[in-house]
ROTILO-983731 format. One record per residue: residue in one letter; y, x, z of N, C-alpha, C in turn. Coordinates in steps of 0.001 Angstrom, whole numbers, padded with zeros to 6 digits, always signed. Atoms other than C-alpha are relative to their C-alpha. Layout:
# ROTILO-983731
aYXZYXZYXZ ...
***
This chain:
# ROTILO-983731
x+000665+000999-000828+078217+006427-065617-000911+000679+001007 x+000512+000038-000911+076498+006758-062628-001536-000950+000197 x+001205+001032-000557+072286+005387-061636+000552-000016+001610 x+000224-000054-001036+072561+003980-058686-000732-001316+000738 x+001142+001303+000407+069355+001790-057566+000097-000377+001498 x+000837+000744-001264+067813+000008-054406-001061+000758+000173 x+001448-000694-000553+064846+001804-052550-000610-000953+000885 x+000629+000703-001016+062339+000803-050371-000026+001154+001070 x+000059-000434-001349+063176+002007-047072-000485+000188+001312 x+000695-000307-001462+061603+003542-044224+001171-000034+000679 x-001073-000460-001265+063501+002993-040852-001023-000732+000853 x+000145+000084-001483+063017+002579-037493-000571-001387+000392 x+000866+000839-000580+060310-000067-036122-000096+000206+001701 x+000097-000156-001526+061232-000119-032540-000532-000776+001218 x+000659+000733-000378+059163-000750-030111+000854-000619+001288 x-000702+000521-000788+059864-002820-026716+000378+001259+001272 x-001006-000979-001246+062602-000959-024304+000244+001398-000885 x-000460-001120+000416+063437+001441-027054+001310-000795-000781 x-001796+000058+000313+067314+001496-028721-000567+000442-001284 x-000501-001017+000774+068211+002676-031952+000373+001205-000056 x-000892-000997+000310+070003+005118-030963-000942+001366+000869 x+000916-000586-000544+066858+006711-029553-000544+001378-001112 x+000969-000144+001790+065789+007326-033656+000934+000824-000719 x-001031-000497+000725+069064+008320-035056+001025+001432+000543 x-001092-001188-000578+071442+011140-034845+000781+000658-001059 x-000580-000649+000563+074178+012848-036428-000404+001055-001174 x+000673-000780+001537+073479+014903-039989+000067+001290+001073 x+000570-001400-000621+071791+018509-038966+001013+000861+000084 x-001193-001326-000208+075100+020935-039589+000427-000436+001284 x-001454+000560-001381+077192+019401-036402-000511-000475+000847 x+000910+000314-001097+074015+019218-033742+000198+001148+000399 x+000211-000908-001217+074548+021468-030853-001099+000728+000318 x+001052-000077-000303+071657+023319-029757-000680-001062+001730 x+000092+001099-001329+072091+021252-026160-000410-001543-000308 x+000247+001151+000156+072301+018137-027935-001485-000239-000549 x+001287+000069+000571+069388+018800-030244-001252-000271+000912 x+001096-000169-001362+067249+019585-027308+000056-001686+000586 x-000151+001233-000448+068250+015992-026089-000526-000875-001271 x+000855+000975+001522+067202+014095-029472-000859+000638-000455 x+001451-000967+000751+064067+016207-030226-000979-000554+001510 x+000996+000333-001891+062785+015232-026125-000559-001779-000797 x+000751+001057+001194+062173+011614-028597-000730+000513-000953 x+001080-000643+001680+059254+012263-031003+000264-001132-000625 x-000543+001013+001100+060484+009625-033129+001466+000118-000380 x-001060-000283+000786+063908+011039-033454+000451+000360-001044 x-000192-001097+001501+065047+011897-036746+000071+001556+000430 x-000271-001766-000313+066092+015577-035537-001415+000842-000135 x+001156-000716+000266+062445+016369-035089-000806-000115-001380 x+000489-000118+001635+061968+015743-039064+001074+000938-000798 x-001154-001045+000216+065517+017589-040097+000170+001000+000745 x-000592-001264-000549+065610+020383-037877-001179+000769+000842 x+001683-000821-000702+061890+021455-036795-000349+000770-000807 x+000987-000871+000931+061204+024137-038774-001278+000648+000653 x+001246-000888-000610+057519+026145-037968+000655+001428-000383 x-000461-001584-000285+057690+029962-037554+000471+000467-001022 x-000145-000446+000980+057867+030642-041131+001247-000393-000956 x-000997+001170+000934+060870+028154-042124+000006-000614-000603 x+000521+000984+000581+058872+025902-043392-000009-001540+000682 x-000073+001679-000415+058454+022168-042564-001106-000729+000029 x+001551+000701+000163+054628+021412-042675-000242-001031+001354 x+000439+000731-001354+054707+020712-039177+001155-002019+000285 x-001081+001074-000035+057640+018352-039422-000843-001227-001029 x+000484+001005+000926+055975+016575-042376-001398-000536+000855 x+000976+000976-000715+053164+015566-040459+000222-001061+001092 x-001119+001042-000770+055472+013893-037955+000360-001170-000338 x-000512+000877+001362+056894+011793-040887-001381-001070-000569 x+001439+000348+000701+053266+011067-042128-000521-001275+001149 x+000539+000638-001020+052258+010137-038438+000664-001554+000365 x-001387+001098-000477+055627+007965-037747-000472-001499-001014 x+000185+000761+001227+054775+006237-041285-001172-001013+000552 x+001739+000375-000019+050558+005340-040608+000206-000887+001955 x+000325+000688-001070+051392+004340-036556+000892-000869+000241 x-001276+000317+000260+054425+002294-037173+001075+000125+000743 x-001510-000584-000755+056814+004106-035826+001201-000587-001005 x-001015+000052+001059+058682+003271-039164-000875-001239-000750 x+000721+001439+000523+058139-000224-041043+000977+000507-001294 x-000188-000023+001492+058893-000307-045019+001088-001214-000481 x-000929+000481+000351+061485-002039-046604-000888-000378-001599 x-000061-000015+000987+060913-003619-050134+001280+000876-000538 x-001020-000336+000880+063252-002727-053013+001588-000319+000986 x-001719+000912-000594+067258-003225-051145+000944+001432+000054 x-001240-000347-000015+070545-001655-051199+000267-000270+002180 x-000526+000270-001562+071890-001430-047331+001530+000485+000309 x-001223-000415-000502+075215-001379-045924+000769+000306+001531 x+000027-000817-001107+076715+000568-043364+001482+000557+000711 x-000785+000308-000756+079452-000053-040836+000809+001025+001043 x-000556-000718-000931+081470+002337-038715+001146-000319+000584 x-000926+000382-000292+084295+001273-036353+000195+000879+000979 x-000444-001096-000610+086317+003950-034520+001601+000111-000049 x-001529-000154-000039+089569+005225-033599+000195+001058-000748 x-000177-000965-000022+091163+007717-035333+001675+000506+000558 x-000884-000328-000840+094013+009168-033146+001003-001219+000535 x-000852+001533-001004+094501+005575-031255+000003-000830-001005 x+000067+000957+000589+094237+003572-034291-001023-000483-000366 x+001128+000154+000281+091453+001187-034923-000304+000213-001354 x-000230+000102+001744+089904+001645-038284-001829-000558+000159 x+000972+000657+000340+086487+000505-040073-000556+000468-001265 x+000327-000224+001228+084683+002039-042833-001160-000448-000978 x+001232+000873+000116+082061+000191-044859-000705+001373-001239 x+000825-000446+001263+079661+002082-047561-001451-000880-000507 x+001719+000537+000945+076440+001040-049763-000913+001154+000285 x+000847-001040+000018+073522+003239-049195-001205-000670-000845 x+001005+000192+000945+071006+003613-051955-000309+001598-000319 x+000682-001292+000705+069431+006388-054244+000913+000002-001122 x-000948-000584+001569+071880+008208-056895-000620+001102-000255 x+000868-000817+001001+070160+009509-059777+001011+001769-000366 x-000375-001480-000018+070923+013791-059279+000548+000394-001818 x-000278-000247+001062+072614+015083-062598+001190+001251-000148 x-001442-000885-000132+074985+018082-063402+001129-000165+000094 x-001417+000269+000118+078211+018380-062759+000792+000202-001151 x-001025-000112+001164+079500+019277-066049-000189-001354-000713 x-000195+001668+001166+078241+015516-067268+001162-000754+000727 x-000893+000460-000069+081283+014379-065388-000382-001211+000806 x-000009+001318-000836+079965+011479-063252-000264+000164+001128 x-000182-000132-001165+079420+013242-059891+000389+001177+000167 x-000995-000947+000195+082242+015118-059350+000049+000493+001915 x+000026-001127-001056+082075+018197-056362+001769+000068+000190 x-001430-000128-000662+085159+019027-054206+000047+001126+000423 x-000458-001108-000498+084272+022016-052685-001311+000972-000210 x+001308-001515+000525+082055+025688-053380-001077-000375+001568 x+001026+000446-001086+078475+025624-051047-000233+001859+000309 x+000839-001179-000531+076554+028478-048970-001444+000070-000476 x+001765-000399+000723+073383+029604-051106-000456-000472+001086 x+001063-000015-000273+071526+030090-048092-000202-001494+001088 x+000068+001412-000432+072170+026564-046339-000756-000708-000950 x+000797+001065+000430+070849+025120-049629-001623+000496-000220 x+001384-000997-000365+067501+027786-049185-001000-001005+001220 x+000407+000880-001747+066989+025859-045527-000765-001359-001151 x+000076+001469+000107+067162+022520-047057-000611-000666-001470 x+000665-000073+001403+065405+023146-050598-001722+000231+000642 x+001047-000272-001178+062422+023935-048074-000681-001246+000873 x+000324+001512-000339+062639+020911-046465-000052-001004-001119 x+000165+001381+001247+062708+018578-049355-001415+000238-000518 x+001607-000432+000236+059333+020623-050630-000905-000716+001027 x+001150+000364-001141+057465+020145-047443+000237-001850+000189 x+000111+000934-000461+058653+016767-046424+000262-001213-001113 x-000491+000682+001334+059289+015434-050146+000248-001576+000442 x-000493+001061-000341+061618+012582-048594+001611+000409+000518 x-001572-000137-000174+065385+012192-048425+000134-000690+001450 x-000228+000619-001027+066148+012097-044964+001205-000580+000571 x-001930+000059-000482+070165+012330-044565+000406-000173-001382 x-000853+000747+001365+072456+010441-047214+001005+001358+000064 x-001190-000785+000153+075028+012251-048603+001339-000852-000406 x-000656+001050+000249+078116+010600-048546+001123+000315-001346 x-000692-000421+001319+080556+009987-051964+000720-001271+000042 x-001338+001167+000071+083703+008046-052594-000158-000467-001734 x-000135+000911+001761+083968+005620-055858+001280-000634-000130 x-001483+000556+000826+086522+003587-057644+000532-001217+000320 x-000077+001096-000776+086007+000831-055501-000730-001388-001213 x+000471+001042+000808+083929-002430-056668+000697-001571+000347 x-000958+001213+000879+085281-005699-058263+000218-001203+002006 x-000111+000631-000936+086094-008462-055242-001045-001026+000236 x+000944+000825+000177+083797-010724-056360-001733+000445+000864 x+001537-000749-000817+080444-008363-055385+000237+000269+001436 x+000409-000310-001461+081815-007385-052309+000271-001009+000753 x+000466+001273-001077+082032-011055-050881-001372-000113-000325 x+001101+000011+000280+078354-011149-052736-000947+000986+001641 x+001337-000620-000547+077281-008127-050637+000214-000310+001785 x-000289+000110-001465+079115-009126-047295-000769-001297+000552 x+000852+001081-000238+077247-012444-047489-001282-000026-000141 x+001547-000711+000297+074029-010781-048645-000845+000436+001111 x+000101-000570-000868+073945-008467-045729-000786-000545+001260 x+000737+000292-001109+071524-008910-042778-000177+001115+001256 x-000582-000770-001116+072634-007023-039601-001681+000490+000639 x+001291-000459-000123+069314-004732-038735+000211+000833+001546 x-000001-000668-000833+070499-002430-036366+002096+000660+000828 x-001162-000220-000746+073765-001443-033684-000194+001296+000884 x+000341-001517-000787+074368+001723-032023+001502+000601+000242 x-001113-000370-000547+077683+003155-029988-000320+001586+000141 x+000265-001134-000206+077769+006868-030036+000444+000808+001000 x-000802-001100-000910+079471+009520-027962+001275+000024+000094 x-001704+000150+000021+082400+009355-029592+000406-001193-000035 x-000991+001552-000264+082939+005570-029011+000006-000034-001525 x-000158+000621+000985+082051+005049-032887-001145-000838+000226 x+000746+000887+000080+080212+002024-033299-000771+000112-001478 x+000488+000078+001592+077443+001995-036146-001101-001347-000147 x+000298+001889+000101+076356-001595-037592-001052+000141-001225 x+000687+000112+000893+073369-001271-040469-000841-001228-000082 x+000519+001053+000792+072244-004111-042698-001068+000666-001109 x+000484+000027+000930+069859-004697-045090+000860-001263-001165 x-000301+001292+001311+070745-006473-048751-001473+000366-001089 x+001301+000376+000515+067485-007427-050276+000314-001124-000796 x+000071+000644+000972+068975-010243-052712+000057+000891-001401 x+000558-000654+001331+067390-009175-055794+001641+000048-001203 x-001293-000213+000941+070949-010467-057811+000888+000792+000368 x-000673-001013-000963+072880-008629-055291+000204+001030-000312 x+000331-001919+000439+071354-005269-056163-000063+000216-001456 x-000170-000285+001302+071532-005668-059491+001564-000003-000530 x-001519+000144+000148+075225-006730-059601+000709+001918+000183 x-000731-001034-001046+075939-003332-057083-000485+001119-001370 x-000040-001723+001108+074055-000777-059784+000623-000609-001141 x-000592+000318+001083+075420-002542-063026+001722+000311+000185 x-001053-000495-000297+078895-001913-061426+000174+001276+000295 x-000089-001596-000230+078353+001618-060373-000390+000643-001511 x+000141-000868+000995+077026+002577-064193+001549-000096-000778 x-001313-000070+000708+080635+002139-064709+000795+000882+000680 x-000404-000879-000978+081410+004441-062321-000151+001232-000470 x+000412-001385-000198+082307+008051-061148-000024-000120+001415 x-000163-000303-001411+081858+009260-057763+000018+001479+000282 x-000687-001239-000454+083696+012331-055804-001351+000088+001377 x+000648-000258-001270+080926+013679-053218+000956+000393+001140 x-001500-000115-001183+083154+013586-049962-000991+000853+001120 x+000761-000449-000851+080423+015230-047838-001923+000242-000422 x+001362-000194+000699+076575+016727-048898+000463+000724-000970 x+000563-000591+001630+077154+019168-051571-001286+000763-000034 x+001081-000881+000008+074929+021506-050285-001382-001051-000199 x+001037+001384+000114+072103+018385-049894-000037-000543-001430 x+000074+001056+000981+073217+017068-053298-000694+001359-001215 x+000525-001284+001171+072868+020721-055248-001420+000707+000190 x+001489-000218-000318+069314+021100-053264-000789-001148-000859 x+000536+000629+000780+068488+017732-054528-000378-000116-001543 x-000126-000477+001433+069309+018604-057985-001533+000894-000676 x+000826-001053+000033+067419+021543-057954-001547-000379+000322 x+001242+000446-000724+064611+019992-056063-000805-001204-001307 x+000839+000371+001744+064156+017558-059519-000189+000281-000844 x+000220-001168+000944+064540+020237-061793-001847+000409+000021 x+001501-000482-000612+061195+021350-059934-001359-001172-000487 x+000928+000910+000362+059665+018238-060568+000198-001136-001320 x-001062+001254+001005+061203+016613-063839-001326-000851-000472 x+000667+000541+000453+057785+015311-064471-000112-001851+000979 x+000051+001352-001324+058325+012535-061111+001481-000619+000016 x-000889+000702+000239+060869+010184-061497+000577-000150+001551 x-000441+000438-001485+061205+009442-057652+001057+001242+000356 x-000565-000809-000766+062445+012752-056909+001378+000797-000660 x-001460-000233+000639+065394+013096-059356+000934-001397+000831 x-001131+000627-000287+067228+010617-057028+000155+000844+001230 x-000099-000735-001420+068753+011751-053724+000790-001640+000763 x-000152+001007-000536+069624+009422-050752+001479+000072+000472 x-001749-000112+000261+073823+008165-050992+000372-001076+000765 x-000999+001028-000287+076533+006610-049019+000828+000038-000813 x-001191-000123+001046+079199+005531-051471+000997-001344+001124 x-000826+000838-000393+082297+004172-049927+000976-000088-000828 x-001198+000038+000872+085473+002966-051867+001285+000921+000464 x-001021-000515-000800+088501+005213-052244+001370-000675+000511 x-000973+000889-000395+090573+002101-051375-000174-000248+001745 x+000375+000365-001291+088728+001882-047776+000663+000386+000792 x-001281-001045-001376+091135+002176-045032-000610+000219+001337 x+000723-001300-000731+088787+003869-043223-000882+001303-000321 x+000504-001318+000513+088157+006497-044997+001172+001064+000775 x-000646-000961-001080+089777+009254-042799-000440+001606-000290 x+000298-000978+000514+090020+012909-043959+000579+000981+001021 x+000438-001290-000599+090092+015889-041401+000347+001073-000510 x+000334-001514+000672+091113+019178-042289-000962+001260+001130 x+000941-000363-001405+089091+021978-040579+000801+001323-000279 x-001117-000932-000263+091247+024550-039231-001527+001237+000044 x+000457-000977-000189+090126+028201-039188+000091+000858+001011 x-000215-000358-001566+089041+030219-036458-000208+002257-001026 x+000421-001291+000900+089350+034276-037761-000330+001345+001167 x+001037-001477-001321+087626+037591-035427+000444+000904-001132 x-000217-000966+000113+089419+040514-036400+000631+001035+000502 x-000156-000877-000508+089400+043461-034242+000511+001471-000824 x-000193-001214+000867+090040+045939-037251+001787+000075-000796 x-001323+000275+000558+093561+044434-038385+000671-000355+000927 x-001171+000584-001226+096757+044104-035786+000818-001255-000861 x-001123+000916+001363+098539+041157-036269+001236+000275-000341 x-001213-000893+000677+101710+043618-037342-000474-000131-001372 x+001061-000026+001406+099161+044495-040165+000219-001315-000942 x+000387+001353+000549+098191+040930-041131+001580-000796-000189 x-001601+000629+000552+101850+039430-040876+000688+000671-000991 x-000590-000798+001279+103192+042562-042846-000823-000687-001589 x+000279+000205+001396+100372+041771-045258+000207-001884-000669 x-000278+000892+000489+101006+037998-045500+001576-000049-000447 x-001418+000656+000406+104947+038046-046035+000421+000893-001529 x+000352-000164+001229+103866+040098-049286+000167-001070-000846 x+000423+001037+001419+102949+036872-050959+000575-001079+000193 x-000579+001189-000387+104473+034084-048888+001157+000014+000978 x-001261-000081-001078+107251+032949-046896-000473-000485+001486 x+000830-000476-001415+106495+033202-043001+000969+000071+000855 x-001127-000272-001129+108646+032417-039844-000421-000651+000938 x+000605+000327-001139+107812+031749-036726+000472-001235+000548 x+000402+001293-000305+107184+028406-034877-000081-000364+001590 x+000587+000556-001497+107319+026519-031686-001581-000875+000076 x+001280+000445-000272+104426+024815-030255-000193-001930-001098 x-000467+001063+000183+105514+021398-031121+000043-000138-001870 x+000122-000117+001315+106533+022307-034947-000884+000013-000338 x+001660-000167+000730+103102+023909-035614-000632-001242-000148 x+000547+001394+000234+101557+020267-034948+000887-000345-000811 x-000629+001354+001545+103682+018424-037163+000587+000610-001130 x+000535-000902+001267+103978+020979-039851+001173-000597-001045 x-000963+001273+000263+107630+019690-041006+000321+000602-001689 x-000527-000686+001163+109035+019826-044601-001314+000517-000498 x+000905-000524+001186+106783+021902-047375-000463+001407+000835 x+001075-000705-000330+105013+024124-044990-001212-000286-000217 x+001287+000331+000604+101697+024218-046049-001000+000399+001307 x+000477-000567-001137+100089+025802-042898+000858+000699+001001 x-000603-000562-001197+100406+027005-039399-000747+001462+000422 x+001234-000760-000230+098993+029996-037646+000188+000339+001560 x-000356-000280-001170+098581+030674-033799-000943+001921+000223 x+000460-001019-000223+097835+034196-032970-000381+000832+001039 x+000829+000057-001769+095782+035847-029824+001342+000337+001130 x-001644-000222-000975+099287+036989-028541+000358-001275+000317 x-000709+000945+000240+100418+033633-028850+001193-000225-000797 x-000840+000462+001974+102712+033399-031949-000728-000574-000633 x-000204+000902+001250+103236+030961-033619+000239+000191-001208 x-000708-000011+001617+104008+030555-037486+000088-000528-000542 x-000022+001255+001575+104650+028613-040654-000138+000955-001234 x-000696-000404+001462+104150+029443-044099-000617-000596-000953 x+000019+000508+001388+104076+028521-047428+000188+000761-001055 x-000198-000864+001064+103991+029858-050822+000712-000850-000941 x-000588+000651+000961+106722+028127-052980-000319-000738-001303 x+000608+000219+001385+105843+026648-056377-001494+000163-000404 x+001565-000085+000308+101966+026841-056036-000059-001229-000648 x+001043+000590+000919+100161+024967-058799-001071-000377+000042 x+001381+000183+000086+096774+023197-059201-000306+000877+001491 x+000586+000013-001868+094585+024882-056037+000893+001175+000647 x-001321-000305-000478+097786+027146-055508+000580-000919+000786 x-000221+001663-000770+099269+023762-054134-000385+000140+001377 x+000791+000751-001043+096293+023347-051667+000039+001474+001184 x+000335-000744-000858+096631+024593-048407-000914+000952+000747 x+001243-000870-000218+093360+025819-047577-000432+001264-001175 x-000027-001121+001182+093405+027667-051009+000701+001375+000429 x-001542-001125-000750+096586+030085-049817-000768+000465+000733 x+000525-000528-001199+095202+030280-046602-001200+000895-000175 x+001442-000478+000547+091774+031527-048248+000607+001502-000546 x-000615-001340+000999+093373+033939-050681+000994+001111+000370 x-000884-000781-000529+096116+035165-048918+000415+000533+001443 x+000096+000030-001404+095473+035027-045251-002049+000949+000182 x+001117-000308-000879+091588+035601-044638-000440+001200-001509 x+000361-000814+001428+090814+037527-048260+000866+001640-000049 x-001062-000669+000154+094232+039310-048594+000547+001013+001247 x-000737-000254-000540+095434+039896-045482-001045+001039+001633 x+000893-000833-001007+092179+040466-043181-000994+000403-000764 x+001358-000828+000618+089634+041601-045613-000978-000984-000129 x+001391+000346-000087+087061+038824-045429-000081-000642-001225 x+000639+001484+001207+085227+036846-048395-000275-000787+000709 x+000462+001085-000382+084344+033438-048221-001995+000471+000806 x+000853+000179-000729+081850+032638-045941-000764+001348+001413 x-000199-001086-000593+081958+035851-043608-000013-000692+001290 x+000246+000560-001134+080444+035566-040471+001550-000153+001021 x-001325-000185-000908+084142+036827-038848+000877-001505+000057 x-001495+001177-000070+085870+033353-039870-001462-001579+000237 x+000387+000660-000532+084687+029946-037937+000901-001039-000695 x-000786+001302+000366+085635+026404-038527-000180-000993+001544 x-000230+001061-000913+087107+023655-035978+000699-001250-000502 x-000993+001083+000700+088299+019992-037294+000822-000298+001100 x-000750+000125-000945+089344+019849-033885+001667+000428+000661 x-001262-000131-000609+093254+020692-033127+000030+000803+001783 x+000527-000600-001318+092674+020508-029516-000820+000635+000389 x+001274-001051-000286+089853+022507-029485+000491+001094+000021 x-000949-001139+000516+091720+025034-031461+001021+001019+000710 x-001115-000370-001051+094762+025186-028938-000626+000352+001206 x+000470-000398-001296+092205+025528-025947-000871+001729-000069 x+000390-001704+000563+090288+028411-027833+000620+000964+000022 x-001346-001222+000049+093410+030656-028705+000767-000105+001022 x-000225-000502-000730+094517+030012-025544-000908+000580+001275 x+001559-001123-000545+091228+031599-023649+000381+000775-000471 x+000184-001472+000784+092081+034696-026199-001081-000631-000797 x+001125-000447+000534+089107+033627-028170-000933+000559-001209 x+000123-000877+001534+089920+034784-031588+001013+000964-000282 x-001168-001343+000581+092821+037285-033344+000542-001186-000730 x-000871+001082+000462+094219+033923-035546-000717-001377-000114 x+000554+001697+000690+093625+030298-036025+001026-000295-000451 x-000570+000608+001011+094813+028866-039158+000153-001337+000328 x-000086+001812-000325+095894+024955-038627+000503-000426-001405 x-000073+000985+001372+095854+022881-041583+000489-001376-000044 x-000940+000976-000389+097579+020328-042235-001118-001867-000906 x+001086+001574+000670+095480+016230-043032+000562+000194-001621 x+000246-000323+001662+093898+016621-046775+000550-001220-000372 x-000406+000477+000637+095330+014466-049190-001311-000905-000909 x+001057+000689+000932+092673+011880-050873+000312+000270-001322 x-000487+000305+001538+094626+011616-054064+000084+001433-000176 x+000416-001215+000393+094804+015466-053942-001747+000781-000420 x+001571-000708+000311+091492+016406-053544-001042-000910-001635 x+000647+000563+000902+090220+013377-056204+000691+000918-001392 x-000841-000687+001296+093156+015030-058711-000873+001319-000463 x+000643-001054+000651+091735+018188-058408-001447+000203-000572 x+001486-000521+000433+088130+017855-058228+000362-000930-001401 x-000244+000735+001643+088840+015345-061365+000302+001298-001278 x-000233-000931+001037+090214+018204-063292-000744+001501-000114 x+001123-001168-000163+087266+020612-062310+000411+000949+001060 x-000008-000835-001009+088634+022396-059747-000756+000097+001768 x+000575-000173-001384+086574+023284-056354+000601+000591+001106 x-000885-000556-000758+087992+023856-053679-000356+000899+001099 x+001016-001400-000493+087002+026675-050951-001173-000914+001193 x+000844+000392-000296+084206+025662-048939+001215-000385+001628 x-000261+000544-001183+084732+023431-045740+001851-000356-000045 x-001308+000173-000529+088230+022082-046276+000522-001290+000089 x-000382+001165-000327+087824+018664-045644-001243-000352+001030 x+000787+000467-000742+086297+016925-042728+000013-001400+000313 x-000182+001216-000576+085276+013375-042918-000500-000398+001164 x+000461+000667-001397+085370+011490-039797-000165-001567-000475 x+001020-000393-000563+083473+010022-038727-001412+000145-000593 x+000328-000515+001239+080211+011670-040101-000826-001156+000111 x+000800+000650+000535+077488+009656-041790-001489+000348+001250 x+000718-000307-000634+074866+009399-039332-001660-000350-000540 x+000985+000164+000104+071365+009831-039947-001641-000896+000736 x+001277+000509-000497+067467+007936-039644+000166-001456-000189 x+000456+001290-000128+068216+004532-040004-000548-000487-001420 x+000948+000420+001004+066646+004045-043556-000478+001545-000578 x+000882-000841+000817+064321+007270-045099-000341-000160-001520 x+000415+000362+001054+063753+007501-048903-001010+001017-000279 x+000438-000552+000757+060761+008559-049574-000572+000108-001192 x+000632-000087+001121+059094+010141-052495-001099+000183-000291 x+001752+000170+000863+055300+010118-052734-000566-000771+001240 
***
């Protein structure tokens, strides 16, 4: 089973001739330094509470921001409520719609089996953000997690519950729609159904294994063993999964080298432009190379995270074939395709790996049976955007 409660929420008290979308912004990994600079020029933007560190990499200065926002009402209080949270977007020309619940889920190990990880984290990302939770002891960015989907009955409860708070169109032409649900039966229905629950974190591990850690620190405060959650159903047909292709910098290996050393382990033949996108039959990956070659390959009969494309590609491509471990400054990530194809053709790496759209029912199978998978190999679109409700803790 799963806690998962109602908070009282800080958000955005806007004054006259200001937007929403003045307050809010995209979770801290996938801010530009250009853009940042543009949502930090608002002192009431979230960005200047997630991503202001002072000289030392601390967050004191940021927390007084938070403090200030709180006391001049920059930010108005919420009783006890559950909120739900709307995204409508295309993904490659088709409309779609994704709904989630945002609340507080009570932090707990992963070996108790009720919030189940998908993929390995970067120590020092959760260093950053174990830093910030100290200084600004308040959950600023949800982490988002897929469930088992709830009964039909609650979710006409919570769609009729719902009170439309705030609207906001982004960059990318996604639309974001946040409600409050403040009926007291409401929110009791929504956690009594989730302690029947598991949930797969689809995005936040690093955020969820800081949070963890961050109540460990304090097991004497009840507030701060929760962390702040989107849970969407894995029935939602807008849930939309991304793979994130690899970008690899190696000046020390020819790709003679690297092809010799991949057709060691896998099977490997070269590719038109056209194939590589649509990735036909039981190829598991593509690869474009600074020459321009193309490729396909696959490793026959892979098993459990054998199977998974990004696995191979990990083990036998960037490990095996060019020398790097995980997380090595030499290898980059793009969810982008087209990005990908405009990069390698500039020259601007030695290979990009193309991956082929993750599998929901794969990734739930595996993480279900404990397996993690290598860091960054799913990218949900569109992401969970941050600032419109704050949970804090003291």
């Amino acid at each position: 089973m799963v806690t998962f409660l109602p908070f009282p929420g800080f958000r955005p008290a806007l004054a006259a001739g200001e937007q929403i979308g003045d307050r809010v912004s995209p979770p801290y990994d996938v801010i530009g330094e250009a853009y940042l600079r543009e949502l930090q020029s608002n002192a009431n933007n979230i960005a200047n509470l997630t991503l202001k560190r002072d000289a030392d990499g601390r967050y004191l200065g940021a927390r007084a921001e938070l403090d200030r926002m709180a006391s001049d009402g920059s930010l108005e209080q919420d009783g006890d409520s559950f909120y739900l949270y709307e995204q409508t977007f295309e993904d490659h020309g088709a409309p779609k719609m994704r709904r989630g619940i945002v609340g507080i889920l009570k932090t707990e190990e992963y070996c108790a089996g009720n919030v189940i990880p998908h993929e390995e984290t970067f120590s020092k990302v959760k260093e950053d953000r174990l830093n910030l939770l100290r200084d600004m002891e308040a959950h600023l960015e949800s982490i988002f997690c897929v469930h088992e989907g709830l009964s039909d009955g609650l979710n006409c409860a919570i769609a009729a519950a719902a009170k439309l708070l705030y609207r906001h169109v982004d960059g990318q032409n996604v639309e974001h729609r946040f409600y409050r649900i403040a009926d007291e039966a409401v929110a009791k229905r929504i956690s009594d159904e989730f302690a029947d629950r598991k949930v797969l974190i689809a995005d936040g591990h690093h955020r969820y294994e800081t949070a963890l850690n961050y109540s460990k620190e304090n097991p004497w405060d009840r507030k701060k063993g929760f962390v702040l959650a989107t849970l969407v159903s894995a029935g939602d047909g807008g849930l939309v999964v991304w793979p994130t292709h690899r970008l690899v910098d190696s000046p020390g290996t020819s790709e003679g080298e690297a092809i010799a050393s991949m057709s060691e382990s896998m099977e490997v033949r070269d590719a038109g432009a056209e194939e590589l996108r649509d990735m036909p039959g039981d190829w598991m990956f593509g690869m474009i190379f600074r020459s321009g070659r193309r490729m396909l390959a696959r490793l026959p009969g892979g098993e459990g995270l054998w199977g998974l494309d990004t696995y191979v590609a990990q083990e036998l491509v960037i490990k095996k074939a060019y020398g790097y471990g995980e997380g090595d400054a030499s290898v980059s990530y793009d969810a982008e395709l087209d990005s990908v194809e405009r990069s390698m053709g500039e020259g601007g790496h030695d290979l990009a790996i193309v991956l082929r759209d993750p599998s929901l029912k794969a990734i739930w199978d595996l993480s279900m049976a404990g397996m993690r998978m290598p860091k960054k190999t799913t990218f949900f679109f569109p992401k969970i955007w941050s600032g419109f409700a704050i949970y804090r803790m003291s």
